[in-house]
N, C-alpha and C positions, 0 to 999 in steps of 0.2 A: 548438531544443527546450530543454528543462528539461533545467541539470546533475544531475548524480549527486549534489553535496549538496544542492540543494535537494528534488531526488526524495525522499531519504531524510528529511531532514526534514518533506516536508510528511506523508510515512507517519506519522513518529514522532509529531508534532501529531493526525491524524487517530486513529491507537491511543490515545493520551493523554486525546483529545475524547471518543469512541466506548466507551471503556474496555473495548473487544476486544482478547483478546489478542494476542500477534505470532502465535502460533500458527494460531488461528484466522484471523487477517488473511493468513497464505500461503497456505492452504489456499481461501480463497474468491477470493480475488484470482488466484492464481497457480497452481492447483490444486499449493501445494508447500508443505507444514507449515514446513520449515526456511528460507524464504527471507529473512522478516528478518532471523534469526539469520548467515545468509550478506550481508545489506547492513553488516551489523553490524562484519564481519569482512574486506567491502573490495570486495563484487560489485559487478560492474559490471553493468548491466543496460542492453538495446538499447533501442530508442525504440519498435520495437513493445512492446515488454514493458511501457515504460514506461507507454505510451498503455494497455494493457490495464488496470495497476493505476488508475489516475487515471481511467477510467470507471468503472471499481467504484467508488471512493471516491465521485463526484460523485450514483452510481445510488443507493450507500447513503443519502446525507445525502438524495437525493431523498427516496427512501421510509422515512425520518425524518419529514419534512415531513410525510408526510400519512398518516401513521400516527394 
């Protein structure tokens, strides 16, 4: 699976792209306001987790597309 820095980074790119906050990006991904702030500062996240956040990402860009 995907390391922890890449994990993080492709978050950081997608908030950057998306121009959503981290806030807002815990809270829909992860029903958890503070979790970028916690990736930020050294969380380790499981590959379920991972997998959760990385279909949100792909579902949002989807329905981007066809917006």
């Amino acid at each position: 699976m995907i390391s922890n820095y890449e994990f993080r980074e492709k978050i950081f790119d997608f908030i950057n792209k998306t121009g959503m906050s981290a806030t807002r990006f815990g809270t829909k991904s992860m029903k958890d306001p503070s979790f970028v702030f916690r990736l930020v500062k050294g969380r380790e996240v499981r590959e379920r987790g991972k997998l959760r956040v990385l279909s949100f990402m792909e579902n949002y860009e989807k329905g981007e597309k066809n917006a």
